[in-house]
VOGU-3710 file (C-alpha; in Angstrom, 3 decimals, decimal comma):
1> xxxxxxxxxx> 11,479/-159,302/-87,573  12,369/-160,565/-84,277  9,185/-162,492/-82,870  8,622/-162,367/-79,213  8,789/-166,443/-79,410  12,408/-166,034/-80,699  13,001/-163,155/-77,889  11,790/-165,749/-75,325  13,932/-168,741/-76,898  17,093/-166,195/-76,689
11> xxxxxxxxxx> 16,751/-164,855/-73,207  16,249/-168,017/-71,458  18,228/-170,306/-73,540  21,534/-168,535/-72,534  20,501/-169,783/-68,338  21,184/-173,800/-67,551  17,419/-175,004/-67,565  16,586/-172,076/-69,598  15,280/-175,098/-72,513  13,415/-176,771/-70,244
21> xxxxxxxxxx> 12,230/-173,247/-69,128  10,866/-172,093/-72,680  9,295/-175,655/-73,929  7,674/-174,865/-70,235  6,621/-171,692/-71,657  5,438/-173,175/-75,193  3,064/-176,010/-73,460  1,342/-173,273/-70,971  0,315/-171,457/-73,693  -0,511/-174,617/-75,982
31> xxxxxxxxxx> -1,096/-176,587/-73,166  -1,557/-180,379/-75,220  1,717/-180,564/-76,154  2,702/-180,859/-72,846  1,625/-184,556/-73,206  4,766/-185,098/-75,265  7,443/-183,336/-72,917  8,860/-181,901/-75,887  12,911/-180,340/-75,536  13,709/-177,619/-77,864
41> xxxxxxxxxx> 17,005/-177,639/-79,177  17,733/-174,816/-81,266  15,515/-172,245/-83,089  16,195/-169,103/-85,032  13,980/-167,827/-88,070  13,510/-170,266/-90,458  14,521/-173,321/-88,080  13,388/-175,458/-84,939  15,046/-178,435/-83,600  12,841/-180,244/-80,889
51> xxxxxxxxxx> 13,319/-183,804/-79,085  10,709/-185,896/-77,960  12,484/-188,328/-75,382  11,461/-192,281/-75,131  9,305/-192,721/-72,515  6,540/-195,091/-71,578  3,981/-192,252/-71,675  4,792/-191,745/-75,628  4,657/-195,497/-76,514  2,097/-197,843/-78,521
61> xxxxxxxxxx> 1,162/-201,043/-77,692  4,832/-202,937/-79,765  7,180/-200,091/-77,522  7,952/-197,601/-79,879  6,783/-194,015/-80,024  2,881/-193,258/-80,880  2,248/-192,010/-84,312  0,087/-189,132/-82,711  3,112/-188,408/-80,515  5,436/-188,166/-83,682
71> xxxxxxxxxx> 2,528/-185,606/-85,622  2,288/-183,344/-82,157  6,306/-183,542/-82,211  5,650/-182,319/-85,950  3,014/-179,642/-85,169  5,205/-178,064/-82,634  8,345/-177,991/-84,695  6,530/-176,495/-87,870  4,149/-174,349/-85,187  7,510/-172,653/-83,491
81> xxxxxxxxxx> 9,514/-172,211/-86,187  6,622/-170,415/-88,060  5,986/-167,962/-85,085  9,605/-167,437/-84,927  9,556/-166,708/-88,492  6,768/-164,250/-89,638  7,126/-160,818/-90,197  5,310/-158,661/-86,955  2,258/-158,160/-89,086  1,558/-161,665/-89,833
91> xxxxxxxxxx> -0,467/-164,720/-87,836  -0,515/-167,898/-88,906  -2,600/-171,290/-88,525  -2,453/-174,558/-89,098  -4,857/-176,000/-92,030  -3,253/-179,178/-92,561  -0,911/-181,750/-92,178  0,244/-184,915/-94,498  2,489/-187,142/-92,992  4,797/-190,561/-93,972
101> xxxxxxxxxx> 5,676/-192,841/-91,322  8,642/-194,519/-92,546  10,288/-196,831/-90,090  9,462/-197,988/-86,441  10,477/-195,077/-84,213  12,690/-196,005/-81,328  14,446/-193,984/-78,871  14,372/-190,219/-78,698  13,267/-188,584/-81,678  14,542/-185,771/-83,178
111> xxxxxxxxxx> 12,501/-183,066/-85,472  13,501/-180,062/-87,519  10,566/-178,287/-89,274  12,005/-175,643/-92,028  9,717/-173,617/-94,638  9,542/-175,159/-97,868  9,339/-171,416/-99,276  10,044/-168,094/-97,604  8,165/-166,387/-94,992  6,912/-163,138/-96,606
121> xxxxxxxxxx> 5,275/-160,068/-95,429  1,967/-159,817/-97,419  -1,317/-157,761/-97,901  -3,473/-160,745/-98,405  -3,247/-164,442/-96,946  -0,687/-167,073/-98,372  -0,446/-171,045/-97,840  3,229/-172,021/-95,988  4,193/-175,277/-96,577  6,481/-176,115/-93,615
131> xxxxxxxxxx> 8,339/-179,018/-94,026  9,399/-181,602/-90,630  11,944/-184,503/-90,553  11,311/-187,273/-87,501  15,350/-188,999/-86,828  15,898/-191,777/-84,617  19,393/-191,783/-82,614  21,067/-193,468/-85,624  20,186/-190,554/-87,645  17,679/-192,414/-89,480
141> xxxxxxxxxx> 14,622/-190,973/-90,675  11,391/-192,480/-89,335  9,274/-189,819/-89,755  8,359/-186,538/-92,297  5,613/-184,311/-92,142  4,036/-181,158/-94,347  2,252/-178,884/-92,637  0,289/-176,474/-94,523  0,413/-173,253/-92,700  -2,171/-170,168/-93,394
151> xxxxx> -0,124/-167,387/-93,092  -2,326/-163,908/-92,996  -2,164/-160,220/-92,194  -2,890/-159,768/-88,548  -6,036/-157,533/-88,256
//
């Protein structure tokens, strides 16, 4: 079940900018999310850890990261993990997303986006409800997204 995301993620993750290499990867092929920098952290089916670091670039007008950086943090996480996840035979899409901003988000950020059910092989189309936590560097949780995946039979 090994996607060719995860493949990637493996290979270069074992060199010393081998991260930064992949999330390089990841925003030349979806090239806005390059506007957050993101820094992936770990990933393996059914998980991925990314970091969006605090930078001017991300920032509102009070100095704390942009809500629209914090819901492209969550796309990626959710998008990732659920690429690095599907059977072979499967696509997916995103048809949704519902979010909860929950505290002011200061300093780097920290997402994991993990299925709220299991990734299944399937003749017919299924919704995936992918699930992403925002932390601050205190661990607290500023942030939580679900993303509502279309997961279908590739044609």
């Amino acid at each position: 079940m090994s996607s060719q995301v995860l493949s990637l993620y493996r290979r270069l993750s074992r060199w010393p900018a081998g991260q930064w290499l992949f999330a390089r990867a990841v925003c030349w092929k979806a090239p806005y999310f390059a506007s957050i920098a993101p820094r992936f952290v770990a990933l393996e089916p059914g998980r991925c850890e990314v970091r969006l670091r605090d930078r001017r670039r991300v920032h509102n007008h009070i100095g704390t990261v942009h809500a629209i950086a914090l819901c492209n943090l969550a796309e990626l996480a959710a998008g990732v993990m659920t690429d690095a996840s599907i059977p072979a035979s499967m696509r997916w899409i995103p048809k949704g997303m519902t979010v909860e901003y929950l505290k002011k988000a200061a300093g780097t950020m920290h997402a994991v986006a993990t299925p709220e059910i299991p990734l299944v092989e399937a003749a017919a189309g299924y919704d995936l409800p992918v699930i992403v936590v925002v932390t601050d560097p205190a661990g607290d949780t500023v942030f939580r997204a679900r993303i509502a995946m279309w997961v279908s039979p590739r044609r």
